[in-house]
N, C-alpha and C positions, 0 to 999 in steps of 0.2 A: 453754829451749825455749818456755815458757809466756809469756816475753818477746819471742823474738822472732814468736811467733806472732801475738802482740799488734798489734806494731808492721805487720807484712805485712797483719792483719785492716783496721788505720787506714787505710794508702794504700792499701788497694781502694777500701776506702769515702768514702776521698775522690778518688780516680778516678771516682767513680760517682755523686759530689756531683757535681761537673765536669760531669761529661758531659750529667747532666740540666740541670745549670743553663745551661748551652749552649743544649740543645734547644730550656728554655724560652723564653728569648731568642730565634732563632729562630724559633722555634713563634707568640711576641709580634709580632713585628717583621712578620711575613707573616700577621700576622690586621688588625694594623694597617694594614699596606698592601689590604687586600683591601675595609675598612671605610671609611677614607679615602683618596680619591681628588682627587687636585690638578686635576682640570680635569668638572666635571660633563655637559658638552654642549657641541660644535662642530659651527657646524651653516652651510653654505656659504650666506649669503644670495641669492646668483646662481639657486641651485639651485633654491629655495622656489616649488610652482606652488600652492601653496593654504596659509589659514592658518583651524586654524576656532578660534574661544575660547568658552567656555560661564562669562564671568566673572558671580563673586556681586553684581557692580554690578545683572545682569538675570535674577538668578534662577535661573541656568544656563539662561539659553536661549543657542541657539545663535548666533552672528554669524559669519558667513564673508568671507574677503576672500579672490578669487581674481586673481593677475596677470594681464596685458592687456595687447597691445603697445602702449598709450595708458599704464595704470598700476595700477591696482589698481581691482577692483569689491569692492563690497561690500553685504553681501544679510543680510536676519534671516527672519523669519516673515512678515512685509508687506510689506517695500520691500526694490528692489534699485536700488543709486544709486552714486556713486563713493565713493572713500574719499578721506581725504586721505594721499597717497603718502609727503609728508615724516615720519608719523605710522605708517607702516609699515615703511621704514627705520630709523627710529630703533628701533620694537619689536626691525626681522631683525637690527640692530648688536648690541643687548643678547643674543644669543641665541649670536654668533657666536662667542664664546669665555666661558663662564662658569665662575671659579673658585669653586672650593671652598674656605670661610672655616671650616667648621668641618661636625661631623657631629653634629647637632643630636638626633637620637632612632636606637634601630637599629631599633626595630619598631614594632607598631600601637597601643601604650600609650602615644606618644606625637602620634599625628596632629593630637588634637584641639585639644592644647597649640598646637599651631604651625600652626595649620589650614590643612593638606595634606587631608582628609577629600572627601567629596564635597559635604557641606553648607554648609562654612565656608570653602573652597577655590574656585577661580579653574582648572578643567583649560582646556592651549592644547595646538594640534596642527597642526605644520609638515609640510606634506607635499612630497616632491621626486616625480622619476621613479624613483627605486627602495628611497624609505626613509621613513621616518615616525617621529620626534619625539613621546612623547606625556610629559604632566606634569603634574602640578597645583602650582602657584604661590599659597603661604599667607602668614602675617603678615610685616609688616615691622616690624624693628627697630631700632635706632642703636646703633650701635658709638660709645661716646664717644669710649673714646683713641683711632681711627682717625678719628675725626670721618667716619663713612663710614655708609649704609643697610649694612642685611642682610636678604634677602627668603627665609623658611624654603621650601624647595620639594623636591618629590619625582616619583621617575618612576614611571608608572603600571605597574602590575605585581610593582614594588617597595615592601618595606616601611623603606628606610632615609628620614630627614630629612636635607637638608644645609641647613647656612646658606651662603648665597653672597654677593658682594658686589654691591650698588647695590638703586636702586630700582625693580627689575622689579614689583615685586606692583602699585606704581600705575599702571606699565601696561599690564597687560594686564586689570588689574580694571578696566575703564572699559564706561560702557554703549555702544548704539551709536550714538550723537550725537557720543561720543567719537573715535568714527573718522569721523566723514564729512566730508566736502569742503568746509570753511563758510571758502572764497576767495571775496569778492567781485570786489576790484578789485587787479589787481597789475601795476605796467608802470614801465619807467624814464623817468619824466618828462622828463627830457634830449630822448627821443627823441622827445618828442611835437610837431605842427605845430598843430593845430587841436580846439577844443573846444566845439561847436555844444550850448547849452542848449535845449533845445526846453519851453516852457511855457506854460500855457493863455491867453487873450486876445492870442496873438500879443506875450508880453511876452520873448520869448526871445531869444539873443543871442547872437555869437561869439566868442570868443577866437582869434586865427592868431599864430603866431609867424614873424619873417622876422627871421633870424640868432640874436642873441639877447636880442631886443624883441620883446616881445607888445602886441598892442592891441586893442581890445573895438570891433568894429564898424567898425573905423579910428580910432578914438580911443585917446591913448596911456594906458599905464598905471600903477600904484604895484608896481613890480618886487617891491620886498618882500613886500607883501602877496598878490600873484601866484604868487609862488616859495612862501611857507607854502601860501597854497591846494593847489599842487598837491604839495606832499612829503605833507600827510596824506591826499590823493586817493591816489595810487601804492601805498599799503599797506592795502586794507583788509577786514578777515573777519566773519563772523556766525554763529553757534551755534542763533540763533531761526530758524529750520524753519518752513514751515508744511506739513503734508500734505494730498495731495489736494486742491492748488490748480487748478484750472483756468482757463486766461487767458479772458476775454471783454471785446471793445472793445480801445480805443488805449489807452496808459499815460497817466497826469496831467499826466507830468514824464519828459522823456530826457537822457539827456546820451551823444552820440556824441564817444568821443576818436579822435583822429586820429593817426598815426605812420609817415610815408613810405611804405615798402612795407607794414609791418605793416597785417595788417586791423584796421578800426574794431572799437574796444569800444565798448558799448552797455551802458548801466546805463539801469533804468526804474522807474517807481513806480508799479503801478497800485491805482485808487480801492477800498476795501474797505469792508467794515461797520464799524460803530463800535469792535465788539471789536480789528480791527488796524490799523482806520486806513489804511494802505496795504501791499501787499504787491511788494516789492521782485523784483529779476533782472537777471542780469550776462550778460551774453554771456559769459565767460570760465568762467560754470560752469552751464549749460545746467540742469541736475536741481535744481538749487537755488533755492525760493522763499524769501523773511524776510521774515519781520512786520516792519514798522517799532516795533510796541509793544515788542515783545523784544528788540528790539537797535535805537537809534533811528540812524538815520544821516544822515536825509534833509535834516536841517541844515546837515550838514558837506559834501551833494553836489550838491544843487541848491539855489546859492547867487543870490543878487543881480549885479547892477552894481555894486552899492557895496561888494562883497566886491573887489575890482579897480580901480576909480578911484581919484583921488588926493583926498587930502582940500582 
């Protein structure tokens, strides 16, 4: 009796192992799922009418960039100017499906570590017509054996860390120079027909193309030397800014390009004080003045005769 009472006591009690060891399983398996999540944020780029970032490049000050059926504006505390669009895309692409690499901390004893905090952190905020995205975007890491970034980030209101893939943290930690619109000159030289130099003492000059011979005033030219000239003319950007420029008088130096229907582009350089030397402007980007001292260009644009004759 006292044996088999025994034996009946063991399989309950291992009925009863069972059962909890199940649960706990279970119980594990749905706290994991609830902590780690396979996809962090999906967020329709189409949809985006505003983006503000308050990245630590400016201190947490504000920068906003608002869409525009031209392309994106963008505005801080003093100026409001374009952005540059390609520069916006690429941030709304990073945004549009972001996996989850790993779950980095589950509460706020970790923010500091992986700076999601307010201080040490990067908050961005996508807004649509009926939802809003808010986050902050903290340190980046390198995954060796994936040979891949990792940017630690968290959603506001939440205290978990995730690590995700790529290099978001650099950009949207950027100041706001970082976004703006520094396209000088951009156009497919193919389609170009004429390129009138305008320069002081009437030493200025044309270029026309008729098929696919160009010639300086009627005189013919060193094709080579022509063709480099204008492949580095067709690409080119600037970062040096000047603010609160105000034009007064003619420019020093123009150079109008020509292109069938397309409208004339106009690049100019007008005369400034000693500190910049000249300060530049593109028909193609309206809001944007450059110092020639910060980014020199005016060598490679208003060139000579002898940049195009034959030797």
């Amino acid at each position: 009796m006292f044996k088999k009472f025994n034996t009946s006591t063991l399989l309950i009690i291992l009925v009863l192992l069972g059962g909890l060891s199940l649960l706990n399983k279970f119980y594990c398996s749905k706290k994991s799922e609830n902590t780690f999540e396979s996809s962090f944020v999906q967020i329709d780029s189409n949809a985006v009418k505003q983006i503000f970032i308050y990245p630590k490049a400016e201190k947490g000050k504000e920068i906003k960039l608002t869409k525009t059926d031209k392309g994106w504006d963008l505005q801080n505390d003093k100026l409001k100017t374009t952005a540059d669009s390609a520069e916006v895309h690429r941030l709304l692409s990073m945004f549009s499906d972001v996996k989850v690499n790993s779950l980095a901390a589950e509460d706020k004893s970790g923010w500091a570590d992986f700076q999601v905090n307010d201080s040490l952190g990067s908050r961005i905020k996508f807004v649509t017509d009926n939802k809003t995205y808010e986050m902050i975007v903290g340190k980046f890491g390198f995954n060796a054996g994936a040979r891949n970034g990792i940017t630690y980030i968290r959603r506001m209101g939440e205290d978990k860390v995730y690590g995700v893939d790529g290099y978001i943290s650099f950009n949207v930690n950027r100041d706001f120079t970082g976004w703006r619109n520094k396209l000088f000159m951009s156009g497919n030289k193919d389609a170009w027909t004429s390129l009138t130099f305008s320069y002081p003492a009437d030493s200025g000059f044309t270029l026309s193309r008729q098929g696919s011979s160009w010639t300086l005033n009627g005189m013919p030219v060193d094709s080579n030397k022509t063709n480099q000239y204008l492949s580095q003319l067709a690409n080119k950007q600037s970062a040096g800014f000047v603010e609160g420029y105000s034009q007064t008088g003619a420019p020093a130096y123009s150079l109008t390009i020509g292109g069938g229907k397309d409208k004339p582009v106009i690049l100019q350089a007008f005369p400034a004080d000693s500190t910049q030397k000249f300060i530049l402007h593109s028909s193609l980007n309206p809001d944007g003045w450059f110092s020639e001292v910060k980014n020199p260009m005016m060598e490679s644009i208003f060139v000579g005769k002898g940049k195009f004759l034959k030797e």
